[in-house]
C-alpha positions as CSV (number, residue, x, y, z in Angstrom):
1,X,243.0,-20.4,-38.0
2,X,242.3,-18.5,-41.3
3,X,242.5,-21.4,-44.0
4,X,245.8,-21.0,-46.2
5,X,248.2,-23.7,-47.3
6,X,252.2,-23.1,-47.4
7,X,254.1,-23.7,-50.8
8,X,257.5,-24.3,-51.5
9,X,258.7,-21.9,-53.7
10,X,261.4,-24.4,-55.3
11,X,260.0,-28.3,-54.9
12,X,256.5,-26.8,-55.0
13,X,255.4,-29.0,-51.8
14,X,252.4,-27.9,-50.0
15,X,252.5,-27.9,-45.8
16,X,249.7,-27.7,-43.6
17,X,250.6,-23.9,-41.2
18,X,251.1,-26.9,-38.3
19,X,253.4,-29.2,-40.2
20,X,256.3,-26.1,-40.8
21,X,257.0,-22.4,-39.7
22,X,259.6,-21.5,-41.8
23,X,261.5,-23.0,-45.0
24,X,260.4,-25.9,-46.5
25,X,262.8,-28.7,-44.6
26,X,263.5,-30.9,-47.7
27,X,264.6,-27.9,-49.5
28,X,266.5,-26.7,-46.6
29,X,268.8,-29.7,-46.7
30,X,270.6,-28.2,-49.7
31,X,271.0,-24.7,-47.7
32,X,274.4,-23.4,-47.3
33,X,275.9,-20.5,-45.5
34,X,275.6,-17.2,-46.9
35,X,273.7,-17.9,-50.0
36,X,269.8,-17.1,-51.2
37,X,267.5,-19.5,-49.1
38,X,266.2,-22.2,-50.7
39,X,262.5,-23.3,-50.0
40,X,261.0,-20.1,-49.4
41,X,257.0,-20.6,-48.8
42,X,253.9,-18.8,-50.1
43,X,250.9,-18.3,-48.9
44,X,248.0,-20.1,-51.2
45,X,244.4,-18.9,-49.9
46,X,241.0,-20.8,-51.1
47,X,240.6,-18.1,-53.6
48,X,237.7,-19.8,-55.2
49,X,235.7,-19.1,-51.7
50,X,237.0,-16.2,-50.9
51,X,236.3,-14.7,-54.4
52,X,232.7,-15.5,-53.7
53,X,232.6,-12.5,-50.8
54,X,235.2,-10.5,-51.7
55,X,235.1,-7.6,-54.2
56,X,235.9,-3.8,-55.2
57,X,232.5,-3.0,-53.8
58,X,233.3,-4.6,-50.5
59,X,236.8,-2.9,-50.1
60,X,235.2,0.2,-50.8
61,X,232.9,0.4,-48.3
62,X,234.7,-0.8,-45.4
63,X,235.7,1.5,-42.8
64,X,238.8,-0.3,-41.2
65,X,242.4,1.4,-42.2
66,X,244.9,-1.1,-41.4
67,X,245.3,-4.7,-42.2
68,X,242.2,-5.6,-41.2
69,X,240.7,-4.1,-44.1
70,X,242.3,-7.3,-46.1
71,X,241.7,-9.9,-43.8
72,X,240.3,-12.7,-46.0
73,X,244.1,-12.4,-47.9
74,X,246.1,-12.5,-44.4
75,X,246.8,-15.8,-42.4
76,X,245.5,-14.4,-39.2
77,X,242.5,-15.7,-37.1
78,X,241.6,-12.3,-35.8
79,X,242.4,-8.7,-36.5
80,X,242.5,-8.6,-32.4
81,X,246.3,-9.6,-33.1
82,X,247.5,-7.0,-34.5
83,X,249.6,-4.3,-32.4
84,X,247.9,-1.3,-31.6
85,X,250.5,0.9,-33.5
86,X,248.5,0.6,-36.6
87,X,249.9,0.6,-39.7
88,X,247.5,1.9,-42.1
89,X,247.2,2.4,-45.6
90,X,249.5,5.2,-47.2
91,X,249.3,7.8,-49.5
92,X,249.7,7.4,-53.4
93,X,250.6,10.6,-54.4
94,X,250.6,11.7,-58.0
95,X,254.1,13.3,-58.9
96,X,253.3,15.1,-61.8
97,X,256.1,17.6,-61.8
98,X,259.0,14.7,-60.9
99,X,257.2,12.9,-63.8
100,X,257.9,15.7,-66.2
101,X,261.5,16.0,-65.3
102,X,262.0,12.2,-66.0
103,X,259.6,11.9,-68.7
104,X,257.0,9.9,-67.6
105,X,253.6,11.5,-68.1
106,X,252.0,9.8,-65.3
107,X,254.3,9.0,-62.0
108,X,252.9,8.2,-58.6
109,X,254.5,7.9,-55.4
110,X,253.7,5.0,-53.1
111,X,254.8,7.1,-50.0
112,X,255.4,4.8,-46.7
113,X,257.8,7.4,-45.2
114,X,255.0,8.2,-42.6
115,X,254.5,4.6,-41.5
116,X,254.8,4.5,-37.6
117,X,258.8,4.2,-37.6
118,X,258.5,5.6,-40.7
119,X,259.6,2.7,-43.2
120,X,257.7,0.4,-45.5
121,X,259.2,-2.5,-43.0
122,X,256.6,-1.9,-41.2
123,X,254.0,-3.7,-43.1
124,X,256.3,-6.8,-42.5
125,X,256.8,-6.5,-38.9
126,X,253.0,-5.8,-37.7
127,X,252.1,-9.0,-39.5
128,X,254.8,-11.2,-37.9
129,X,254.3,-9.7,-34.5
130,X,250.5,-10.2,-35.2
131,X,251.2,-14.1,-35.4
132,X,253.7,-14.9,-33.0
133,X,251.1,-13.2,-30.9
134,X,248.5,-16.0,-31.8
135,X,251.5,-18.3,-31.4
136,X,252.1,-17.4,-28.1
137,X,255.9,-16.2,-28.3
138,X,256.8,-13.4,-26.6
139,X,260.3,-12.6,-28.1
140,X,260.5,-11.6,-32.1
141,X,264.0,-11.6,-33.0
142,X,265.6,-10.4,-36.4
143,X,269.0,-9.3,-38.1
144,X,268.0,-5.9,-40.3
145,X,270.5,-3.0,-41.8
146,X,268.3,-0.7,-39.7
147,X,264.9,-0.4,-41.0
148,X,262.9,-4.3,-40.3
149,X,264.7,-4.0,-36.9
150,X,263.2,-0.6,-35.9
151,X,259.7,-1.6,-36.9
152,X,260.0,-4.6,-35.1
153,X,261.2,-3.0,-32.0
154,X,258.3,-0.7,-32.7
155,X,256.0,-3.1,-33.1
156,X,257.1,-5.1,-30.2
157,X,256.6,-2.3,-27.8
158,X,253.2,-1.7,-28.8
159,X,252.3,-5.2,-28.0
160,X,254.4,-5.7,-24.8
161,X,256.4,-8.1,-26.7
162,X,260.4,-8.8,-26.8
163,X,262.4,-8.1,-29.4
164,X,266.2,-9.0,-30.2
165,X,268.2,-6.8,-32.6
166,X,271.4,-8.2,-34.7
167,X,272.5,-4.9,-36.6
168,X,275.8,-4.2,-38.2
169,X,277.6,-2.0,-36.4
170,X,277.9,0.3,-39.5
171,X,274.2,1.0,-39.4
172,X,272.9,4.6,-39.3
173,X,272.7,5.9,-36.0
174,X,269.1,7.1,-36.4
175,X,268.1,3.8,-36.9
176,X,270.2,2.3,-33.8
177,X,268.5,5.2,-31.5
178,X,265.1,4.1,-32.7
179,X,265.8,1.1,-31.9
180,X,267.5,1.8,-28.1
181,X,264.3,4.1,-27.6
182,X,261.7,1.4,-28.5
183,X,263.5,-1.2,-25.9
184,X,264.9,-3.5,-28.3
185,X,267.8,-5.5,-27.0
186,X,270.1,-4.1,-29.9
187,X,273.2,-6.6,-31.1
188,X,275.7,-4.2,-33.0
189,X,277.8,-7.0,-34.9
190,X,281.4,-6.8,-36.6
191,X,280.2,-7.5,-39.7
192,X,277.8,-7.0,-42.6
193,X,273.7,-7.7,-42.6
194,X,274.7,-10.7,-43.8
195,X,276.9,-11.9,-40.9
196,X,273.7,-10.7,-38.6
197,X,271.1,-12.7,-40.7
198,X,273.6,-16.1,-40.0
199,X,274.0,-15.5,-36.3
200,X,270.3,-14.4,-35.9
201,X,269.6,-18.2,-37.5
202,X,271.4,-19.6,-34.6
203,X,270.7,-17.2,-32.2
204,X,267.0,-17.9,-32.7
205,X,267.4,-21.8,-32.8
206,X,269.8,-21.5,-29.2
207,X,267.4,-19.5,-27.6
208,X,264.1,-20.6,-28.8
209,X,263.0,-16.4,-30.3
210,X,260.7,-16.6,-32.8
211,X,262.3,-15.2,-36.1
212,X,260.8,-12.6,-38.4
213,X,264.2,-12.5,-40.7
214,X,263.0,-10.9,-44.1
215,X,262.1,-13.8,-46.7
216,X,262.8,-16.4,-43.7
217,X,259.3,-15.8,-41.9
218,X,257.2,-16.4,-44.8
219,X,254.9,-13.7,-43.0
220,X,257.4,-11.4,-43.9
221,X,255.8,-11.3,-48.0
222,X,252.6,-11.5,-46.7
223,X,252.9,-8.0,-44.7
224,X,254.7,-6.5,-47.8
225,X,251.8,-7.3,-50.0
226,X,250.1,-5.1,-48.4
227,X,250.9,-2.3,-50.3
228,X,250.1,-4.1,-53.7
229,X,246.4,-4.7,-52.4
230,X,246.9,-0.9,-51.6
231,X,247.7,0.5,-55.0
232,X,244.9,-1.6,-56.5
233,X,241.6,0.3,-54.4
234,X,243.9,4.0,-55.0
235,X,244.3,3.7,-58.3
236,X,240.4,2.9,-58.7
237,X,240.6,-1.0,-58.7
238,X,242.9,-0.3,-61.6
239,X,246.7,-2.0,-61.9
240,X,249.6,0.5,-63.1
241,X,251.8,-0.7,-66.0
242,X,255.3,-0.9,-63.5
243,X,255.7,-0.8,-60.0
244,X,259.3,0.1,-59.3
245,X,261.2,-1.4,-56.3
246,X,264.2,-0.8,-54.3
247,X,265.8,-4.2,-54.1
248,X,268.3,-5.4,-51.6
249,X,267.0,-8.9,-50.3
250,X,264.6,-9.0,-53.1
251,X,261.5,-9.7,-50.5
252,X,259.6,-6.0,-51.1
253,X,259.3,-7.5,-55.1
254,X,258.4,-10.7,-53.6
255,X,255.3,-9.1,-51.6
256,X,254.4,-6.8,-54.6
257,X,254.1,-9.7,-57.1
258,X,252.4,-12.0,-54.5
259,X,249.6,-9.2,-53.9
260,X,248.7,-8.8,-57.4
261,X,248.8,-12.3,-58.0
262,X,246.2,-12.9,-54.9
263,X,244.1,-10.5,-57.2
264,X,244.8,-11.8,-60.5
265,X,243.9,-15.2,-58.5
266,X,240.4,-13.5,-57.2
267,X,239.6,-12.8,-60.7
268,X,239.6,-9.2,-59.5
269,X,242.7,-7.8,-62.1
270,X,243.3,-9.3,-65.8
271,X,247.3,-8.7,-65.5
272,X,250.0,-8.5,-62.8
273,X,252.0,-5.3,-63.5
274,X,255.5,-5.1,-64.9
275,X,257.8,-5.2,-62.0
276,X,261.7,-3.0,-62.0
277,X,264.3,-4.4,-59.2
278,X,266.8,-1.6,-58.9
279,X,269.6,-2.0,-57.2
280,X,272.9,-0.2,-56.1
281,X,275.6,-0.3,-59.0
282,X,277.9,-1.7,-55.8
283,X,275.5,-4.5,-54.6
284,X,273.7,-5.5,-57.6
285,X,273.3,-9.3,-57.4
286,X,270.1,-9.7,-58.4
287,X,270.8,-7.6,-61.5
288,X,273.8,-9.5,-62.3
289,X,271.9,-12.6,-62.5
290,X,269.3,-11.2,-64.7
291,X,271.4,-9.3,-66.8
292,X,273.5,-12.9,-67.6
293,X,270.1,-15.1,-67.6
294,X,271.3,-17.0,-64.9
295,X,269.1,-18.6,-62.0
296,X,271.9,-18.3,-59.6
297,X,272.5,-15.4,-57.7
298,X,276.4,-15.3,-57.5
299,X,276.4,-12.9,-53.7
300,X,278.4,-10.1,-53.5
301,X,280.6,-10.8,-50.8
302,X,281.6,-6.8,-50.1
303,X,279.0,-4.8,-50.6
304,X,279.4,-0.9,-51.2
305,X,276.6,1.8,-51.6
306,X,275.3,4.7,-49.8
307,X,271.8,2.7,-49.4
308,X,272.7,1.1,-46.2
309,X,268.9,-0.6,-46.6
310,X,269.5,-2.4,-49.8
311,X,273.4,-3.1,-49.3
312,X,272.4,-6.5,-48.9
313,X,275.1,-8.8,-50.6
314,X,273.6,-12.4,-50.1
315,X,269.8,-11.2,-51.3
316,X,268.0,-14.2,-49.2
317,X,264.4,-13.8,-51.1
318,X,266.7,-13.8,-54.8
319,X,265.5,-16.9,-56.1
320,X,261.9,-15.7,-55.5
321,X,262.7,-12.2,-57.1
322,X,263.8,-13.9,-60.1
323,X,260.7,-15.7,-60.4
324,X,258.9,-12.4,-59.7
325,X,260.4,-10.8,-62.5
326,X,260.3,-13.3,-65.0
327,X,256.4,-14.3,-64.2
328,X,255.7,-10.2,-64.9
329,X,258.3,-9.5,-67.6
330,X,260.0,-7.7,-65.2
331,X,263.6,-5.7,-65.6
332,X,266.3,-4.9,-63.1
333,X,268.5,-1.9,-63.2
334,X,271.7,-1.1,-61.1
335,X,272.4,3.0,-60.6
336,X,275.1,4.5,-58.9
337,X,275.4,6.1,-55.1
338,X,275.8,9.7,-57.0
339,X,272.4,9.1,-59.0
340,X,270.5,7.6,-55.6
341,X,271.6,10.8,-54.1
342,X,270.8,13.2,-57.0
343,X,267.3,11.8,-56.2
344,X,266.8,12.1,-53.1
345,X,267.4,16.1,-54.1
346,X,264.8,15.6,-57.0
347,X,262.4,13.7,-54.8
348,X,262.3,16.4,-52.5
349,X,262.1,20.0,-54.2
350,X,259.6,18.3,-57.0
351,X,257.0,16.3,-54.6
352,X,257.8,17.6,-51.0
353,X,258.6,14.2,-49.6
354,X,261.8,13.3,-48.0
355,X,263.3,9.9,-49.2
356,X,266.1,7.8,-47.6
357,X,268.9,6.8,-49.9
358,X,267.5,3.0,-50.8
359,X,264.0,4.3,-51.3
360,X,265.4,7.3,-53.7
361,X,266.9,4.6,-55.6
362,X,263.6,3.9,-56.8
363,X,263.7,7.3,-58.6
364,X,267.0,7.0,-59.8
365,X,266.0,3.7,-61.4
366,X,262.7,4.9,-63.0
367,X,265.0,7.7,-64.4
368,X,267.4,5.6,-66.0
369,X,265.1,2.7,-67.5
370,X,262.5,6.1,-68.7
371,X,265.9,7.1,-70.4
372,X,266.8,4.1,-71.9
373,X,263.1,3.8,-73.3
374,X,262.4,0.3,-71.2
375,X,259.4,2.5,-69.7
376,X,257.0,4.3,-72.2
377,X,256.2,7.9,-71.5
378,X,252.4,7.5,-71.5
379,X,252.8,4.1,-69.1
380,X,251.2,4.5,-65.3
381,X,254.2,3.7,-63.1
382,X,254.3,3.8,-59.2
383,X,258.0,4.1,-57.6
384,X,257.7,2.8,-54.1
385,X,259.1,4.9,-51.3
386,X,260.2,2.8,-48.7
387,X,261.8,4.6,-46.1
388,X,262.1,8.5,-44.4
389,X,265.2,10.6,-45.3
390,X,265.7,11.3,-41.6
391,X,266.5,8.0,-41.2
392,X,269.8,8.7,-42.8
393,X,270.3,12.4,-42.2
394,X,274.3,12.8,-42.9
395,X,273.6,10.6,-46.3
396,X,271.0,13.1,-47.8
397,X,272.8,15.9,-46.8
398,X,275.5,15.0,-49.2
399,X,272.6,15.3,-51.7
400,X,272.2,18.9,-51.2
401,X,274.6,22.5,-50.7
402,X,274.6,24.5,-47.7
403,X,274.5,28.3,-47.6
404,X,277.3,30.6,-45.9
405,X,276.0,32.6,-43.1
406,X,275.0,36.4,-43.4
407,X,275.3,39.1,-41.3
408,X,272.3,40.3,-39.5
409,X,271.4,43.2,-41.6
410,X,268.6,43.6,-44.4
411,X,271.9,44.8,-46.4
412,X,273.4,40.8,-45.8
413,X,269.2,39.5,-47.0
414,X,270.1,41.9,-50.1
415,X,273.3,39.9,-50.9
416,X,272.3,36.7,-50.5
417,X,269.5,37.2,-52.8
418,X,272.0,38.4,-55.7
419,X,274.4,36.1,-55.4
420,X,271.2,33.6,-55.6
421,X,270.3,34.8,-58.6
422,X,273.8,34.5,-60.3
């Protein structure tokens, strides 16, 4: 096994991968029901070995795409565990015209849309299928809003794995077809994500599943770091000023500041980038709490936004946000459903790629904190894009207007290009 040492997040404790899989179980004591965990783990690495093989120069020349190109930074014993549906590096696209119309000079788009079930979950799900692979458990089970439950499904059928589904019933059918089409035994429960996350917990313990619940599985940061590592070698070993994240259980910023700070451990960056949480203006606990320079995250107990992947009212990885963003001077920003959907329209006709709801937010958030002057003009910032737009079809298409049809004559084609024009 890959040498790494678990630490509490809270108490600080450090556990040997054998002596825990999950929380840290002093911690846990103090857990109650629908709240932020307490004694989430990180991964600590022997950076001061692994800095002695591990450089720009390596990463550049290597010819592996997926996680395997970062092996030394994941706790795996062999790449051979990872499913066969890879999931590979993905674009950072520079946005030049979206930059203009928000006023940043130079905008990049960390695009996951084209992950294999097209969300930035997958990162998170390879990686824990990966080690309850080496584990020897054949059933992954998780509560999701949509997106962590079809990449695990995903991943799962690659590997000829189980995989148990706790959904609420409200989620968007795309993601609940995905899901039925990879074989996952879907759970539609009355109730919010955060009713499924509680039953998966006792679910999982009943029946013995291993559990890959966001923040939970500490795995689940490790995967999502990923994409920091990522933006380092695309932006030329080089670390933007902001990343800006779409925040709903606050575990995405978790993995974002844990892969720079691997670097910054390494010796390989001099500073962790700037960090922006944005979430929905009707589920915004982790911007409540920052906002009033509180430590506790007060949940929201009815959530309400049109970004069914960040309506997450009890955000279980919040207390590990808040570090995030204090540890990089960090900001978080609430926008409304009718600016997350205005983006999704802006994403679209300036860069060509098709956002869903929660990852448009990230848009709407760089627009309002470019606005507000919180992000210069000349600063690099990368907006992550964390999930497809066809995962949510009926929610973008309240984003855009619809033409009436013409009749079949070039006369009609003649009409609809002047009333265009008008």
């Amino acid at each position: 096994m890959r040498s790494y040492l678990f630490e509490c997040i809270d108490c600080r404790k450090h556990y040997a991968p054998d002596e825990v899989e999950y929380v840290c179980p002093e911690c846990a004591r103090e857990q109650q029901p629908m709240q932020p965990l307490k004694g989430l783990l990180r991964c600590i690495y022997d950076y001061e070995s692994i800095a002695r093989q591990f450089d720009a120069d390596l990463i550049a020349k290597r010819e592996e795409l997926g996680f395997d190109r970062w092996m030394e930074l994941l706790p795996l014993e062999s790449a051979d565990a990872l499913p066969p549906l890879i999931t590979a590096a993905t674009p950072l696209r520079p946005a030049p015209k979206l930059g203009d119309l928000l006023g940043l000079e130079e905008l990049w788009l960390k695009d996951d849309t084209g992950l294999p079930t097209g969300s930035f979950k997958d990162r998170a799900s390879a990686l824990v299928v990966a080690c309850a692979y080496e584990r020897d458990r054949e059933t992954v089970a998780t509560a999701s809003t949509g997106n962590a439950a079809t990449a695990l499904a995903g991943q799962c059928a690659s590997m000829e794995m189980e995989s148990v589904i706790f959904v609420p019933e409200s989620a968007p059918m795309a993601k609940l077809t995905q899901i039925a089409v990879y074989g996952g035994k879907l759970i539609p429960v009355r109730g919010s994500y955060d009713d499924c996350f509680e039953l998966s917990l006792a679910a999982c313990e009943r029946f013995g599943w291993y559990n890959r619940n966001t923040a939970y599985n500490p795995f689940t940061v490790e995967g999502k770091k990923t994409a920091a590592l990522e933006i380092w070698e695309q932006l030329e070993f080089e670390t933007p000023d902001w990343v800006i994240v779409p925040t709903g259980d606050g575990v995405i910023l978790a993995g974002i500041e844990k892969g720079f700070s691997d670097l910054a451990a390494l010796g390989l960056i001099e500073r962790v980038p700037r960090l922006a949480a944005v979430q929905a203006a009707g589920c915004a606990p982790i911007v409540d709490a920052v906002a009033s320079g509180s430590t506790t995250i007060i949940p929201e107990m009815k959530p309400e936004t049109v970004a069914d992947s960040i309506r997450v009212g009890v955000p279980r990885a919040g207390h590990w946000a808040l570090q995030a963003l204090a540890s990089t001077n960090g900001v978080a920003v609430a926008v409304d459903d009718e600016a997350i959907l205005e983006a999704i329209a802006l994403i679209g006709r300036s860069s060509g790629v098709f956002a869903e709801p929660a990852a448009a937010a990230s848009i709407a958030g760089a627009q309002k904190l470019a606005q507000d002057g919180i992000i210069a003009p000349d600063e690099v910032v990368v907006a992550l894009i964390t999930g497809n737009g066809l995962k949510d079809v009926p929610a973008a298409a309240k984003a855009v207007s619809f033409p009436k049809p013409i009749e079949a004559t070039i006369e009609g084609v003649q009409d609809f290009i002047d009333q265009s024009a008008k």
